[in-house]
N, C-alpha and C positions, 0 to 999 in steps of 0.2 A: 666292908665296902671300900675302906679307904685303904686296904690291903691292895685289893683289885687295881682300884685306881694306880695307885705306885706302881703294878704291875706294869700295867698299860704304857705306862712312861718307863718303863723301862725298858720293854721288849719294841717302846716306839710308836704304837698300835693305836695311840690317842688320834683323831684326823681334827687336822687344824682348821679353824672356820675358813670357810670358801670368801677370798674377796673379794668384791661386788667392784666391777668396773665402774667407774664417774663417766657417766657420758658429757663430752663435750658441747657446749653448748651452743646452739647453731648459731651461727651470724646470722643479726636482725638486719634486715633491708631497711635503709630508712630513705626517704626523702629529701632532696635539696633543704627543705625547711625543715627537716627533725636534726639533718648531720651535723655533728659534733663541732665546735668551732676547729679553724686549723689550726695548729700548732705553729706557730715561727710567726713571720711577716704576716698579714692580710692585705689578698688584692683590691684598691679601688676600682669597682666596675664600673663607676659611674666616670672617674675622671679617664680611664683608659679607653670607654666612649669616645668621650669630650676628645684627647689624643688622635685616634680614627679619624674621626669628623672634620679635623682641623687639617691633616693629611690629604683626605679625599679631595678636599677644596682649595683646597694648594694643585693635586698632582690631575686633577681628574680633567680639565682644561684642555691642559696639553695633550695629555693620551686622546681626547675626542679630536682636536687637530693636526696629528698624527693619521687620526684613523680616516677624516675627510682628506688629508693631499694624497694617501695610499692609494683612497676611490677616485680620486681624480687622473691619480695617473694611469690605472686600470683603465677608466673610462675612455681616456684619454689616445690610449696605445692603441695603432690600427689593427682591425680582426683579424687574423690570420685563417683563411678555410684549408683546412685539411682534407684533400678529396681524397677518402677511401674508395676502391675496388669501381673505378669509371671508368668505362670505356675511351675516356680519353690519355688515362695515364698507359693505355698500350705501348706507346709511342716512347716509352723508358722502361720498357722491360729489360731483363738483360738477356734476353735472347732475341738475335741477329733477325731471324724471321720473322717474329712479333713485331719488333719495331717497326720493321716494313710494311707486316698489316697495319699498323696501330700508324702510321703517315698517312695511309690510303683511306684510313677510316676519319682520319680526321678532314683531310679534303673531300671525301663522301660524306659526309656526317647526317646534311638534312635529309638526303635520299635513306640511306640504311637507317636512321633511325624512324621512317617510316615501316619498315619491316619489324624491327628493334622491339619495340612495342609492346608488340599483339604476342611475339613470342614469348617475352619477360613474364605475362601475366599468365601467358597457360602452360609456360615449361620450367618456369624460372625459379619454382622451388626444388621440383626434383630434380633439376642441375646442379642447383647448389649441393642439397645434399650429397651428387655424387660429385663433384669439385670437391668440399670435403672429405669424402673419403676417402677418393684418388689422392690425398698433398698435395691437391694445385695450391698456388701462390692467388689464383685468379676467382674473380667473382662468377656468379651466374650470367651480370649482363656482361662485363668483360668479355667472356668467352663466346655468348652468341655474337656480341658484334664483332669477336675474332672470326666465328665460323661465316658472319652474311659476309664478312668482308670479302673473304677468300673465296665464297662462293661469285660475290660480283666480280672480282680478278678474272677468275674459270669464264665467267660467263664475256666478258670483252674481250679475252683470250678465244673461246670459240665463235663470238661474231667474227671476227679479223680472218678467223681459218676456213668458217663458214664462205667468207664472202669470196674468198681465194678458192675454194674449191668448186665454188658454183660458176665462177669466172670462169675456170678451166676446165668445165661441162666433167668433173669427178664425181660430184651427189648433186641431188635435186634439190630443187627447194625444199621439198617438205620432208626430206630426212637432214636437209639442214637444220631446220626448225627445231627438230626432233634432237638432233646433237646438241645444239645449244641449248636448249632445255634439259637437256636428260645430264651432263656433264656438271652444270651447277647444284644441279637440286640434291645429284650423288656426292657430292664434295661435303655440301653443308651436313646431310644425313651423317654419312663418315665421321666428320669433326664434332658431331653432337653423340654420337657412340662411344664414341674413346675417352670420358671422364668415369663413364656407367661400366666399359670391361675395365679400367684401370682399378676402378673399386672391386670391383668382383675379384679381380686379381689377386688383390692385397688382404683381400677377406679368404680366398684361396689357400694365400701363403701362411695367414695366420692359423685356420681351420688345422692348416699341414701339421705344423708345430705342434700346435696348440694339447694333444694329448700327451706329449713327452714332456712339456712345459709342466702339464697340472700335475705327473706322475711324478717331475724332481719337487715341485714344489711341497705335497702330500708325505716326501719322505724326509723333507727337513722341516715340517711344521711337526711331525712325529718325534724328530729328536728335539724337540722344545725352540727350536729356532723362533722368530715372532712372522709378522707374514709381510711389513716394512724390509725387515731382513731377506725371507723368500724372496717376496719380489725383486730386492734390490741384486739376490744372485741369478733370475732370472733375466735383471736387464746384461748382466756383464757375461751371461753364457752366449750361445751362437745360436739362437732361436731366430734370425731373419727379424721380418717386419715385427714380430711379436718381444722380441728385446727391446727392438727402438720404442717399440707404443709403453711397455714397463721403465723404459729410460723417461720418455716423455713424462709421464706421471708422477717416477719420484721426481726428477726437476720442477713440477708446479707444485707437489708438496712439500718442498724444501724453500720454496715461496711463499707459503703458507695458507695455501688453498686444503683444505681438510681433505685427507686422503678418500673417503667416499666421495666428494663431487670430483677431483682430479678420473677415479673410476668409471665414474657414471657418465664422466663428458667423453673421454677416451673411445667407449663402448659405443656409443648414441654416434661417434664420427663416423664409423667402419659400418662395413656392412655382412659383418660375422655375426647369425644369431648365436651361435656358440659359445663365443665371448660374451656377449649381453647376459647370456644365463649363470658362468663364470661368475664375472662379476656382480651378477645381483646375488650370488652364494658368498663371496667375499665380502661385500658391503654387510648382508646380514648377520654373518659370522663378524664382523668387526665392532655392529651394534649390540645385538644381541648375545654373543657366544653359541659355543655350537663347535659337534666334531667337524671341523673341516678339512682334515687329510678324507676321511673317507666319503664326504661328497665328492669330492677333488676327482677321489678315483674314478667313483661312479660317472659323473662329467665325462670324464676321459674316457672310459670303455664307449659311452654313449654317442660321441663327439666320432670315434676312429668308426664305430660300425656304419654311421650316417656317411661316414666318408667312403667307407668300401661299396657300400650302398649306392652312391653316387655314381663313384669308377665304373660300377658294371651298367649303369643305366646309360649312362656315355657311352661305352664300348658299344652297347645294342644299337644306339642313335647315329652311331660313326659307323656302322655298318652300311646303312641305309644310305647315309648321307654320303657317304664313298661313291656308292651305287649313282645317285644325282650329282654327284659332279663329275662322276665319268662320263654323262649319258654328256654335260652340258659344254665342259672342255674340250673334249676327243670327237666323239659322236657325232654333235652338233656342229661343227666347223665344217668338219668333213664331209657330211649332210649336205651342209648348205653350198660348201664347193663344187659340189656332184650336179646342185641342182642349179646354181649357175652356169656351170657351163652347159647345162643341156638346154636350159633361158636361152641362151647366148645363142643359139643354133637359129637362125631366122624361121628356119622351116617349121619346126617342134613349137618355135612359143607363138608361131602365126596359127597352129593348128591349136594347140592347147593352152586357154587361158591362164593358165595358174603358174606356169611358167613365166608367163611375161615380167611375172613379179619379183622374180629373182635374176637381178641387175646387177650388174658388177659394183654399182651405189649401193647398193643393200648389202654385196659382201663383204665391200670397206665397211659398213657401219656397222655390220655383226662381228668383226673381226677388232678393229678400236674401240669399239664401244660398248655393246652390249654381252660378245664374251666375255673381256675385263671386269665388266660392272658384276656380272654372275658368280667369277669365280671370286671376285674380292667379298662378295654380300655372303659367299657359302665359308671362306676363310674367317669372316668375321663371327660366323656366327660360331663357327666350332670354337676360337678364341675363347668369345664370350662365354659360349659353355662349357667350357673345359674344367673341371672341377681340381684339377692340379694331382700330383702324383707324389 
């Protein structure tokens, strides 16, 4: 047996005992009142107190009358009002023709702001909203008392032309009436149109872009680009409105407005549903995660068809409407020249009533007035709906 053994130790084969690792032993938590005393110096708590205290009632005096002459001088300094978006600051715009209304509006002011009003309360939110998405600089009421203003201008404009032409037996009274009525109420309508196609416009331009926009952005969030990044190459590419609105958003979040509300406020301005849906895909993807190159795309495929979709619905409507403005432009003048002079024959309109009615005052006022009015109402409306190309 003890032969073996030798063996074992020779050829090595013995196995040596396994050693038992020492575990460390864990740090005990102790308590303010179990810890160990410190080592070095010990702090008096109690006279470092005392120290504090002695301090506070030394310096705390003066800091409290410090802090009443502050509030005195505050109190003291006169209010200054800052009047945001009032129809009286027209009157310093910096455009030439404003001012002019915004003079006329201030020497009218008790009169129009009897109109002022009743308007603010039943139109004066969805003005503003399209004042905002148009980029006006102007508020909701600003702009109506821009448009009553300019409507009372038209309207003492046409008493004065009114009363000159009834003078010189050219219209009757009561297509005078009719002028001066019909020529203000067309102004104001006009000037309250054009904040609503200026938005629709800029919703237009953005729609345009908008799917070449989501299709660069889709191919650089693929190569690992981040979407701070995307966006920041989409503001410095040639996308139109749709750069400047990416411009505008990195600047408010370089302010330090959290990139989702800078988004959300952006979207909520315009009046692109497209975008809204956009960017509620970004905001999500930016909280949540998420592939967002290939919603991007889908977006975009979705976004261009809706838009082909549109062009050919315009095309059908502009077909039509062609038809109605030639009947009202060409047609209708023409019409009504044929049937004044056959009026005009004493014989014809003593024999036939319906003639009498077409008066060389009636031709004037189809001709300045009520053509004009027709073909600008049939121009506006194709603007307006014009889904952009």
């Amino acid at each position: 047996m003890a032969d073996v053994d030798e063996l074992k130790k020779l050829l090595g084969m013995r196995k040596e005992p396994e050693k038992k690792e020492e575990k460390k032993p864990e740090p005990k938590l102790t308590t303010p009142e179990e810890s160990p005393p410190a080592t070095g110096e010990e702090i008096d708590v109690e006279a470092l107190s005392k120290i504090v205290q002695r301090m506070r009632a030394k310096y705390a005096p003066r800091e409290e009358k410090k802090g009443e002459e502050i509030k005195r001088i505050i109190e003291a300094a006169p209010a200054v009002e800052i009047a945001r978006g009032r129809p009286e600051e027209l009157s310093l715009a910096p455009e030439k023709g404003v001012r002019t209304v915004g003079k006329v509006y201030r020497s009218l002011s008790p009169v129009i702001n009897v109109f002022l009003k009743p308007f603010s309360k039943t139109m004066g939110e969805s003005l503003g909203k399209d004042l905002v998405a148009s980029g006006s600089r102007y508020t909701a009421e600003q702009w109506l008392a821009l448009s009553l203003t300019s409507a009372f201008m038209v309207f003492i404009v046409m008493v004065l032309l009114a009363m000159g032409m009834i003078a010189g037996n050219v219209l009757s009274p009561a297509l005078s009436v009719l002028l001066v009525i019909g020529a203000p109420v067309l102004v104001f309508f006009i000037l309250l149109m054009i904040p609503g196609m200026k938005a629709r416009s800029i919703a237009a331009q953005i729609e345009k872009d908008l799917p070449f926009a989501l299709r660069h952005m889709s191919i650089e969030i693929r190569a690992g680009v981040g979407i701070y990044k995307s966006m920041e190459s989409i503001s410095k590419s040639d996308y139109g409105m749709l750069s400047q609105g990416f411009r505008n958003v990195l600047l408010q979040i370089e302010k330090g407005v959290p990139t989702e509300e800078a988004l959300t406020k952006w979207a909520a301005s315009t009046r692109s549903e497209a975008l809204k849906r956009v960017v509620a895909h970004i905001v999500r993807a930016i909280r949540t995660g998420g592939n967002l190159s290939e919603v991007m795309i889908t977006i975009a495929d979705d976004v261009a068809f809706e838009k082909r979709m549109k062009i050919a619905d315009f095309a059908e409507k502009l077909n039509l409407i062609g038809l109605f403005l030639m009947m009202g432009a060409i047609v209708m003048p023409v019409l009504i020249g044929i049937l004044t002079a056959i009026g005009s024959s004493p014989s014809i309109s003593s024999q036939v009533a319906m003639f009498s009615v077409f008066t060389p005052e009636m031709l004037s006022l189809f001709y300045f007035l009520i053509a004009p009015a027709f073909i600008l109402m049939f121009l506006f409306f194709i603007k307006s709906t014009d889904p952009g190309t």
